[in-house]
Each structure stands twice: as structure tokens, then as C-alpha cells.
C-alpha positions in Angstrom: 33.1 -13.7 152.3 33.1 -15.0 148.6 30.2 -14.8 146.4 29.7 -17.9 146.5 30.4 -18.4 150.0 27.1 -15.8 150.3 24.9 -17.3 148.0 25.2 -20.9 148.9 24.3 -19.2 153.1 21.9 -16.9 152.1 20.2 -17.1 148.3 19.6 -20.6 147.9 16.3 -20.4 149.6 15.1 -17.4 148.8 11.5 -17.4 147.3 11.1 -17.5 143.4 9.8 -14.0 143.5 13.4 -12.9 144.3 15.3 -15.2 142.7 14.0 -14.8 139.1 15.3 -11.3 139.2 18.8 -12.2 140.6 18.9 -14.9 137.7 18.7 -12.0 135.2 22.5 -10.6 136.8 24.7 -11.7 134.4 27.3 -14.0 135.7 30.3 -11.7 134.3 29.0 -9.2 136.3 28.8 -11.0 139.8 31.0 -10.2 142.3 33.6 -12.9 143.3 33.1 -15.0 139.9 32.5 -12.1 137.2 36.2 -12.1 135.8 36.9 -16.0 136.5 33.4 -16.6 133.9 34.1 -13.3 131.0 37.6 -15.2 130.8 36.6 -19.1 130.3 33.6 -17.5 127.9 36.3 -15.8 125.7 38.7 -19.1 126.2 36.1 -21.3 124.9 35.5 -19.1 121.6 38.9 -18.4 121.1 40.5 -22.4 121.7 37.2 -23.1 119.1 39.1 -21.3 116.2 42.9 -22.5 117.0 44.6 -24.0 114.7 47.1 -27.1 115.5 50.1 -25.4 115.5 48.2 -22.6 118.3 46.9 -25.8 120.0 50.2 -27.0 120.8 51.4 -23.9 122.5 48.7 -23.6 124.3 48.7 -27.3 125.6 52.5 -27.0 126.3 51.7 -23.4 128.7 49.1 -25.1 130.0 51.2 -28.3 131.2 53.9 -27.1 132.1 52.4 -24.3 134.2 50.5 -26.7 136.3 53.5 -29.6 136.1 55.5 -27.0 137.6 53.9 -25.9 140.0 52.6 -29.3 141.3 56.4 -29.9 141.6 57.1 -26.9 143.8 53.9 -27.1 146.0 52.7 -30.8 146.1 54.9 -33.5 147.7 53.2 -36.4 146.0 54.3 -34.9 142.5 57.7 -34.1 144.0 58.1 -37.3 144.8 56.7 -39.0 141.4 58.5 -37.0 139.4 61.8 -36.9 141.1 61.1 -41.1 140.5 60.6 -40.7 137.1 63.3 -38.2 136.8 61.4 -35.7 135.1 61.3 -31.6 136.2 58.9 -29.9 134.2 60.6 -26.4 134.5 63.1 -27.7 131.8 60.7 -28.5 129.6 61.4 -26.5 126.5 59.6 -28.6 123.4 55.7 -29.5 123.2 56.7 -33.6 123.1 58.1 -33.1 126.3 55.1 -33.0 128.3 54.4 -36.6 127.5 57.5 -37.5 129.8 55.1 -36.8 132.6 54.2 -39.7 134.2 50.2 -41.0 134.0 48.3 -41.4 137.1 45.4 -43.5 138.4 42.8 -42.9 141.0 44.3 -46.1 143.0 47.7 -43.9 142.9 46.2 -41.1 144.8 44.3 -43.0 147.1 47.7 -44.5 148.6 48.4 -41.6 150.1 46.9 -39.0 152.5 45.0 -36.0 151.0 47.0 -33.9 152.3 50.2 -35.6 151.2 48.5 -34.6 147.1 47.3 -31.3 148.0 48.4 -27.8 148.9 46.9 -27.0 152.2 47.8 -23.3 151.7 45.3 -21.7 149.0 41.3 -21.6 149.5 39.7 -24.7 148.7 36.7 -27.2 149.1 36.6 -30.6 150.5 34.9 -32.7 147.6 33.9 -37.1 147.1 34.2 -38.9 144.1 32.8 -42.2 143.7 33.2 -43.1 140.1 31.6 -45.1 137.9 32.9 -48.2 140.1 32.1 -46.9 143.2 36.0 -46.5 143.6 35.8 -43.3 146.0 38.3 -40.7 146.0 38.6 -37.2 148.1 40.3 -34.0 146.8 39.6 -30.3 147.0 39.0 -27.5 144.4 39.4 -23.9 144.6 36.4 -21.7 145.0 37.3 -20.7 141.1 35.8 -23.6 140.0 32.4 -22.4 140.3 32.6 -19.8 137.8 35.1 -21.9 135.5 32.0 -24.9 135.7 29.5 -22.8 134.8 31.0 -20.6 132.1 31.6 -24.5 130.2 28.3 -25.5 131.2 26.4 -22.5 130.2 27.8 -22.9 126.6 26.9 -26.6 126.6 22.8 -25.7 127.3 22.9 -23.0 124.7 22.8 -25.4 122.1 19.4 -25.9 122.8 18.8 -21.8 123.2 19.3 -21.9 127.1 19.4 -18.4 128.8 20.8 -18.2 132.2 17.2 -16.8 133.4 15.6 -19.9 132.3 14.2 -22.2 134.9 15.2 -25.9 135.1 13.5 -28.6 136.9 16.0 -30.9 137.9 16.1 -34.6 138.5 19.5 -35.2 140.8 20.4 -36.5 143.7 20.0 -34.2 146.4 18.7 -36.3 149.8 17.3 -32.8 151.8 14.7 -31.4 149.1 12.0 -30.3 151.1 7.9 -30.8 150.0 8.5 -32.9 146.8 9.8 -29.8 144.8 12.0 -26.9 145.9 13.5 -23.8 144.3 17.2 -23.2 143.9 17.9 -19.4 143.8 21.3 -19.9 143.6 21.1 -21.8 140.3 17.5 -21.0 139.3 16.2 -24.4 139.5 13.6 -26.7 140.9 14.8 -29.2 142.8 13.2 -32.7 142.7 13.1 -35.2 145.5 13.7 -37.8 143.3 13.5 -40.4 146.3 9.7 -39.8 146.3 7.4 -42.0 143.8 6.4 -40.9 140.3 3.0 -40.1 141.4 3.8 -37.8 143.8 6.3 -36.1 142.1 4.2 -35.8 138.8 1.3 -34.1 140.9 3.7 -31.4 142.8 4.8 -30.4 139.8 1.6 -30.1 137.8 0.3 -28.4 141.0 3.4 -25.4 140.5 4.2 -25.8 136.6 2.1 -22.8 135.8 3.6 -20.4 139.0 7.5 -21.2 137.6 7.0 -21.6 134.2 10.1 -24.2 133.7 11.6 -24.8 130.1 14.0 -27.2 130.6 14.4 -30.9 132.4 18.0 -31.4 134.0 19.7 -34.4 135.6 20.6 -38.3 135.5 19.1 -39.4 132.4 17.7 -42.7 133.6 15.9 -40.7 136.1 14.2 -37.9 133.6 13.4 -41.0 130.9 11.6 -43.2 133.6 9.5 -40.2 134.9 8.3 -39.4 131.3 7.5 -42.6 130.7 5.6 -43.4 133.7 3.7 -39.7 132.9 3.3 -41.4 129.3 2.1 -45.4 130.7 -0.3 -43.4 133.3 -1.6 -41.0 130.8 -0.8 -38.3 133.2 -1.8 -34.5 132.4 1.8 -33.5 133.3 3.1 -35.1 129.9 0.9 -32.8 127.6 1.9 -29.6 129.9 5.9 -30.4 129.4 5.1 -31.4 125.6 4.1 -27.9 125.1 6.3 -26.0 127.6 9.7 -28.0 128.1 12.2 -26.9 125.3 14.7 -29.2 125.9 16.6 -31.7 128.5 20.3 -31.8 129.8 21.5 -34.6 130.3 24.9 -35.2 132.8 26.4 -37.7 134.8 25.4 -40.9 133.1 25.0 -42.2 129.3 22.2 -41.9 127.9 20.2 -45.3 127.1 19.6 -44.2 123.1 16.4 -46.1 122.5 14.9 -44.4 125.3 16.2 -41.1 125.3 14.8 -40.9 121.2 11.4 -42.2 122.5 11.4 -39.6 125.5 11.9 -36.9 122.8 9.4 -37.8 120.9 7.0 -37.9 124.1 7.8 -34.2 125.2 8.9 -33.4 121.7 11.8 -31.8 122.5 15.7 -32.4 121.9 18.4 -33.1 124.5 22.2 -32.7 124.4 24.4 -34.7 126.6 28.0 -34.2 128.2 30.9 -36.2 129.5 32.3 -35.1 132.7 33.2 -35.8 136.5 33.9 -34.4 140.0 37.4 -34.9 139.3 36.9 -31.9 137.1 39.8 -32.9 134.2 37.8 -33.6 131.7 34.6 -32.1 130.0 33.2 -33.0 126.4 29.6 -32.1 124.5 27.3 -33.4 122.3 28.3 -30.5 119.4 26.8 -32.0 116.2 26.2 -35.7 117.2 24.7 -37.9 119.8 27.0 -39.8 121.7 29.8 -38.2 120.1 32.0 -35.9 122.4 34.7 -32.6 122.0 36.5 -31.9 124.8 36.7 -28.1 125.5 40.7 -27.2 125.3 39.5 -24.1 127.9 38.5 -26.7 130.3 41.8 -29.0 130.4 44.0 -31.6 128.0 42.2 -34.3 126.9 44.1 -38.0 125.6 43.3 -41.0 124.4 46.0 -43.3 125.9 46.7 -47.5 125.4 48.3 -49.0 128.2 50.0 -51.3 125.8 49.2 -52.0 122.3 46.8 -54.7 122.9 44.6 -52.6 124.8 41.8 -50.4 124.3 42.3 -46.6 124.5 41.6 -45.1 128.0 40.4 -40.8 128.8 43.2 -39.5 130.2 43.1 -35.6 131.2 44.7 -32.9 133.1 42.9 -30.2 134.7 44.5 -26.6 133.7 43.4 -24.6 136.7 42.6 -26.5 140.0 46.0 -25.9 142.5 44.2 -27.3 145.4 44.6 -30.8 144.5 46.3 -31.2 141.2 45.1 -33.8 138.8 48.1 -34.3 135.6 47.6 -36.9 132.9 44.7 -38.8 135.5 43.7 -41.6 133.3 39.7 -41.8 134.3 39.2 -45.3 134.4 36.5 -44.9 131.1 37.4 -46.9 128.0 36.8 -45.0 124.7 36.6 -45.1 120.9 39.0 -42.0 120.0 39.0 -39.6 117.0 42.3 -37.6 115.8 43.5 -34.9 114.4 46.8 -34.2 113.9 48.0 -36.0 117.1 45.5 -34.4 118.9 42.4 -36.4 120.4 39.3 -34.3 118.7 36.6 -36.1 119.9 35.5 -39.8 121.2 32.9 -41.9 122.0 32.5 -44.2 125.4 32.4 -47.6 125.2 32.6 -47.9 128.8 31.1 -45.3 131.5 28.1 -45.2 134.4 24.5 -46.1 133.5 21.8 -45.8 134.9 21.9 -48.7 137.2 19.4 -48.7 140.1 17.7 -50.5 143.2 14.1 -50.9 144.6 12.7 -49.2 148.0 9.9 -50.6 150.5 7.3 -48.7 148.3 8.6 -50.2 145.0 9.9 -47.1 144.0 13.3 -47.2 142.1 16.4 -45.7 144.0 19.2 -44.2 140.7 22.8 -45.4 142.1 23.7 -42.6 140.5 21.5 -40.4 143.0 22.9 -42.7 146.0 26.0 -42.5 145.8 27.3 -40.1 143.3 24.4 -37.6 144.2 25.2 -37.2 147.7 29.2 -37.6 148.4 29.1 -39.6 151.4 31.8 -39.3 153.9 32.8 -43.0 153.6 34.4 -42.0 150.3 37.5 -41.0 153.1 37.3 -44.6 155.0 37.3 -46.8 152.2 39.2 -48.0 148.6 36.2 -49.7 147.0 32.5 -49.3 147.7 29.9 -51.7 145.9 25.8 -52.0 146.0 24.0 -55.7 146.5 20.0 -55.9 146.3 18.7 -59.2 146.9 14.9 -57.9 148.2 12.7 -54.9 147.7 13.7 -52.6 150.4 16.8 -53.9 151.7 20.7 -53.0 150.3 24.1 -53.9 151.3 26.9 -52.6 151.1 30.4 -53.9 150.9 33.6 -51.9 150.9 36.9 -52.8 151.6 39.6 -50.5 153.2 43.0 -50.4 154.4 42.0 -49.7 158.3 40.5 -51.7 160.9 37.1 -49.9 161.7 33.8 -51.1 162.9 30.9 -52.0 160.7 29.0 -49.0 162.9 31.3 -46.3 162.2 31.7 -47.1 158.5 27.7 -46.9 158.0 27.2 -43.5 160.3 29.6 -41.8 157.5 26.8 -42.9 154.9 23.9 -40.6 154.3 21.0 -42.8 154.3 18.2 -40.1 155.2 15.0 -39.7 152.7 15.3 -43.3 151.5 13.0 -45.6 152.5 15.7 -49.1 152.7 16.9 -51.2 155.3 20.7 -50.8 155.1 23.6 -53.2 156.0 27.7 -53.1 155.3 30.0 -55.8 154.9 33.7 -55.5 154.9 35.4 -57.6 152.2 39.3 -58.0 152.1 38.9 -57.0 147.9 36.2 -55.8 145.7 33.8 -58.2 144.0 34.5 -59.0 140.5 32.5 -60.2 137.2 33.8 -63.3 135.3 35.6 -61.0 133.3 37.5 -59.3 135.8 35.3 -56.2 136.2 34.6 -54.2 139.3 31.3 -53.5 139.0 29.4 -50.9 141.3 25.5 -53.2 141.3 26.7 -56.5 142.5 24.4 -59.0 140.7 
């Protein structure tokens, strides 16, 4: 059995007593992830000195590696690139790689999982939804762990983060039991973020003092409203993390800037932000400016890509290291506004990505879509092509999702996970996804 394997069936509940010594191990000396995390931690310093000449090489390695590979192992690239007649093995010069056909999540959802996947390493089944609830399945390899959290790990040390630092976090997690629960696994405390404000703010002041937490983590829109309820309900909680919480981390959505400044100020603090997804191609930091984002060149290739010259620039990115299921030159859906440097895309800011959309329970208690459906991976993701939330009363939702097959309406909503939220919940099958005037998909139908 794996590390990881081990801890995720026997550490993640361990009391706090425990864990806070475990969290002192350092990660590049655990067993089953040591070497994978020393590696990517001397990647990431030695990719931040390259030069552009060294970037290209590397790049070109990297590629044609996983092209290869892909070609050999996975029918769906087989077949795409024989199509496209392309065979990466010959590729000898760095412009080469750029003969490798882009690909789109609607691509990969045409065919079977296993049809894009090689069914003969380790791996993890794992559910995208996207920022337009467009759901896609895939697998990584249990390597991604330590290659995640050597990235992340850097990412949090802006703000002086030490892995034995506790975090409370604000995600999505549906089966967090009594309000607040610790993590040992990742040294956290877990919020049931599904509960109201109030009773969230009063669990935590109850424990602040046992775990001693100095750092928030999680959907932004989800931290920012809690701090300002704390701050429009003068709650005690708000002077305790103004004097103890050293900073917040801020994933899986943009951050609203107007709030997120005014948050600061409240817990006087600072916050750094990332881009990245499940699809794991693709990760970019805050380094030296909000809202402004470096890819890490350890973590994959990262482009800035027009479908034709009228249009805006799309993310486009290849993940270096995950053979399970393959993602090469996977443009992300996300529109951007792209820096370069010497042909290479440096950094970039979104103009399009997730927010921090959300709808209201029985209780009047607001439900993150983020949390929902991102947070929780719901089977359906393997039934479906398009999924899309509709609110038209407190306490009631609907869904609507199209898909290729003819299922029920029952079976569809048993592979939802709908425990711990306090909604009335309906499905509709629609023959295509609804659409804004201007020909968007969004994921909150209005």
C-alpha cells in the first residue's frame, strides 16, 4: 500500500494531538512521495533561473516525451495524430511540437474513458466540472499528490507558510462532521461550509485557541462572505483572526478585488491567489501582482492560443507528467489577456474564468456552486455532456443536463450527491445546454 493510499485510510482522522507532530515530517522524507516532492522542489527553482534558449529544450523534452508516449499507449492520440499526420518520435526541432494538434474538453468527452487512457499503470478515477459545468472524467497517477503539493507548498510560502501550519479551510467537502473537523492528512480544519455563518463562526471561536490556525484556505467567495458577516454582526471571531490569521489562500475561483482588499483590511492580513484545475495542465501564481499569473514550467507548458485572428487568446496547456490520462495542448476553455517573452507566454491575466456564483437554501443560507459542484465530483460528471444550475425559490434548485443516452430522470439524480444541503432538488433533461444572448453557456441559469 502507497503512502498515500495509508494516509487517506488511516491519518485523516486522527486527533490533532497526533497529527500536529506528523505535520512536522517533512514531505521529502515521506515514504511513497519523498523523491516525487525533493524533485518538483528543485524543478521549480531551477526552471525559475532558465534562460530562453534552456526553456526551449526543456519544453521540447517535455513534449515530445509525453507526445510520444500518448502515441504508443493511448488509442485516442493514435488515432488523432495518425489524422493529423503527425508522429512525435520524429520530432527533431523545438517548432515542431506546435504540429501537435489542440484539443478541447468536448473532444475527449466523445469517446469512452478508456478509449483516452492507459488502463495499465496506477491511477485515480477523478470529475471535472468546469467553470460551465461542462463535466469531464479522467484519472491521474498516485504521483500527482506529491507533484500538487510540492507547487502548492511554494505558492503559500509567499506568505511565510510552513508545512506545520494549520489552515482552516472553507471548501466543499459534503461529509464534515460537527461544524469543524481536523484533517491530519493535510493539517487542516475542515469547514462545513453548508452550515450558516452563525454556526460556523461560534465552532470555531469555541476551538480557535485549542488549534491555533494561521491561515484561511478555500473558494474566495466563501472566506469573503464569512468575514464579512463576522464584520456586519460584530462577531468576537473577527478580532481573534485579525490578530492570529497571517494570511488567506485563495484557489478555485477569482477573486472579487473590491472585496478581497476590504477582507484584508478586516483581518489585516494579505492573500495570494492561483490559477489552476482538476485537469491538472495548468498552474499559475500571484508572484508580484494581484490578478496577474506565472505559470510554473515544472508543472506543465503553458500557451496563449487564437483560434483565428479575430479572436481572443485562449489557456492552452499540456500536463508533463500525468500517463494515466494524457492531456497535450488541452485548450481550457478560459479566455485570457497574455504577456510574452520571447515567444513564450510569461504570464496572463483572465478575463474569463469561475466566480463565485451561488444559490439560496431553506434557511436562507447561501450554497457556493463552486462547493456544489466542483467541491464534491459528483458521478453524473460520467452520464452527462453539460450540467447547468436554475434557482427560481429559496430552497428549491434544478438541474438540467443534457447527454448522449437515454436514461431516467431517477437514475441521473441518484449519481448526484445532494447530502448536507438543505434544498429540494429536481433534474430536467434538455436536448442542448442553455445559452445567454451572447451565445454563452453559463453554469447559474438566470
Amino acid at each position: 500500500m502507497s503512502y498515500i493510499s495509508f494516509a487517506k485510510q488511516h491519518l485523516t482522522r486522527i486527533p490533532y494531538g497526533v497529527g500536529k507532530y506528523i505535520a512536522k515530517i517533512p514531505y521529502s522524507y515521506r515514504p511513497g512521495m519523498g523523491a516525487c516532492y525533493k524533485q518538483r522542489k528543485s524543478e521549480i527553482e531551477t526552471f525559475s533561473q532558465m534562460n530562453s534558449e534552456l526553456y526551449r529544450q526543456h519544453i521540447f523534452n517535455k513534449l515530445k516525451d509525453i507526445a510520444s508516449y500518448s502515441y504508443k499507449n493511448i488509442p485516442f492520440y493514435e488515432e488523432l495524430y495518425k489524422k493529423h499526420n503527425v508522429n512525435p518520435e520524429k520530432f527533431s526541432v523545438f517548432q515542431d511540437i506546435f504540429e501537435l494538434p489542440i484539443i478541447s474538453k468536448a473532444d475527449l468527452q466523445e469517446v469512452p474513458l478508456e478509449y483516452r487512457s492507459n488502463l495499465k499503470i496506477k491511477k485515480s478515477l477523478v470529475n471535472t466540472g468546469g467553470s460551465s459545468g461542462q463535466p469531464l472524467g479522467f484519472y491521474v497517477e498516485p504521483s500527482s499528490v506529491p507533484h500538487e503539493w510540492a507547487h502548492m507548498h511554494t505558492i503559500w510560502g509567499k506568505l511565510k507558510y510552513k508545512q506545520s501550519d494549520l489552515k482552516i479551510v472553507f471548501a466543499g467537502r459534503a461529509d464534515v462532521k460537527n461544524i469543524i473537523e481536523y484533517d491530519a492528512v493535510r493539517h487542516q480544519l475542515t469547514v462545513d461550509i453548508y452550515k450558516s455563518p452563525e454556526l460556523i463562526a461560534n465552532k470555531l471561536l469555541d476551538v480557535f485557541y485549542k488549534y491555533r490556525p494561521k491561515y484561511l484556505h478555500g473558494y474566495p467567495s466563501a472566506i469573503f462572505d464569512f468575514i464579512l458577516w463576522l464584520n456586519d454582526n460584530k462577531h468576537p471571531l473577527l478580532g481573534v483572526f485579525r490578530n492570529n490569521i497571517d494570511g488567506m489562500f485563495l484557489g478555485s475561483e477569482y477573486p472579487s478585488p473590491l472585496v478581497r482588499d476590504k477582507v484584508e483590511k478586516l483581518i489585516d492580513c494579505s492573500s495570494v491567489s492561483w490559477y489552476g484545475h482538476t485537469e491538472r495542465a495548468i498552474l499559475a501564481y500571484e508572484k508580484d501582482e494581484y490578478y496577474k499569473y506565472f505559470p510554473f514550467l515544472s508543472y506543465g507548458f503553458s500557451e496563449a492560443i487564437q483560434l483565428n485572428e479575430k479572436e481572443d487568446y485562449y489557456l492552452v496547456g499540456t500536463s508533463y507528467y500525468n500517463l494515466a490520462s494524457p492531456l497535450i495542448r488541452y485548450n481550457t476553455g478560459d479566455l485570457i489577456e497574455p504577456f510574452f517573452e520571447d515567444g513564450f507566454l510569461i504570464n496572463f491575466k483572465v478575463s474569463s474564468g469561475r466566480n463565485g456564483e451561488y444559490i439560496i437554501d431553506k434557511g436562507g443560507n447561501k450554497i457556493y456552486l463552486t462547493a456544489l459542484i466542483f467541491g464534491r465530483h459528483h458521478a453524473i460528471f460520467d452520464y452527462v455532456q453539460h450540467l447547468q444550475v436554475k434557482q427560481e425559490q429559496k430552497g428549491q434548485v434544478t438541474f438540467f443536463v443534457t447527454t448522449s443516452s437515454s436514461y431516467s430522470k431517477d437514475f441521473l439524480i441518484s449519481k448526484l450527491d445532494l447530502s448536507n444541503v438543505d434544498l429540494d432538488f429536481y433534474l430536467e433533461i434538455i436536448p442542448a445546454p442553455l445559452k445567454t444572448v451572447a451565445g454563452k453557456v453559463p453554469l447559474l441559469v438566470r
